[in-house]
C-alpha positions in Angstrom: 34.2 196.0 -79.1 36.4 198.6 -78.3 36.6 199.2 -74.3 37.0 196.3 -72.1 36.5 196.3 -68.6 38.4 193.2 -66.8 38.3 192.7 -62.6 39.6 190.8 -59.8 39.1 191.0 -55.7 42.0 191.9 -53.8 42.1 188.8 -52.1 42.2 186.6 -55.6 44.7 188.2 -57.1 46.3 184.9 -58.3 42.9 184.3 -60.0 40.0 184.0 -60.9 39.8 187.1 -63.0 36.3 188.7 -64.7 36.9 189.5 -68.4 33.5 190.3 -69.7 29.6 190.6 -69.7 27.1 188.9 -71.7 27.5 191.1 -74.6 31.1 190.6 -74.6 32.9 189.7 -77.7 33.0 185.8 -78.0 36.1 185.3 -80.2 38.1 187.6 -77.3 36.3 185.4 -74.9 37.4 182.2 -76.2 40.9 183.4 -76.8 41.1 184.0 -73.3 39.7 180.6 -72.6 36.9 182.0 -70.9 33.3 180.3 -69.8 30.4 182.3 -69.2 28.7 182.1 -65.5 25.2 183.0 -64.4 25.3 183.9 -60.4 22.3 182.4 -58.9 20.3 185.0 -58.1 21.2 187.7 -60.8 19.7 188.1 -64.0 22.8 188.5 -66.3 25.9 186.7 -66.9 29.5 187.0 -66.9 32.8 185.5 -68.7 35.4 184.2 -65.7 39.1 182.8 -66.3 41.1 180.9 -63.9 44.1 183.1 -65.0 45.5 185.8 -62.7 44.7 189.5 -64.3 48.3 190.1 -65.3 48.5 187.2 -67.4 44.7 188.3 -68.4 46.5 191.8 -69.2 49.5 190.4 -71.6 47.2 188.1 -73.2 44.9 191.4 -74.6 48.1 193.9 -75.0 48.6 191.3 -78.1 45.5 191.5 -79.2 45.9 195.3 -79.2 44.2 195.9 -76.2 45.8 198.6 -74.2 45.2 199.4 -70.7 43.4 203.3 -70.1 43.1 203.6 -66.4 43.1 201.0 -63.2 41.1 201.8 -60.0 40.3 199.6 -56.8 36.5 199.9 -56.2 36.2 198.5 -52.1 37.7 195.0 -52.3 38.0 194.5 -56.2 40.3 196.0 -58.3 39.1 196.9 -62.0 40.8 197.8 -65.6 39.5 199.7 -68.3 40.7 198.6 -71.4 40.5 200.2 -75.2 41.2 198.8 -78.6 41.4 201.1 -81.8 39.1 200.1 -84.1 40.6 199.4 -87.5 
C-alpha cells in the first residue's frame, strides 16, 4: 500500500481523524489503533482514530510514510501520503 490518503473536518481538528478505506492495509490500521466504521446509509467502510491528524502524521513518518501534498476540500482537510515500496 503505497499512497495513503488520511482526513479530518476543520472543525475536528483535535480529532477524530479518517486514516483509511476498506481496502486499507490492516497492520497500518492497527498500528494506528484504528476501528473500522460503516456509516448508516453508505455501502463501504472506513478506518477512524480518536487521535488528532498531527499525531496521525508523526505516527506514519516512522513508518516511512511521507506526506506528498495537503489540500482543504470545503470543510475537511485531506493528506496524501506515499511510502516507497521496498
Amino acid at each position: 500500500m503505497p499512497y495513503m490518503f488520511i482526513s479530518t473536518q476543520i472543525r475536528l481538528e483535535t480529532g477524530p481523524t479518517n486514516v483509511g478505506d476498506e481496502y486499507s492495509d490492516p497492520a497500518v490500521m492497527n498500528y494506528l489503533g484504528a476501528r473500522k466504521t460503516t456509516m448508516l446509509g453508505n455501502n463501504f467502510s472506513e478506518y477512524h482514530v480518536d487521535d488528532p491528524p498531527r499525531l496521525v502524521l508523526d505516527k506514519l513518518e516512522k513508518m516511512g510514510f511521507r506526506v506528498l501534498t495537503m489540500t482543504g476540500v470545503g470543510q475537511t482537510l485531506v493528506w496524501c501520503l506515499h511510502k516507497e515500496t521496498e
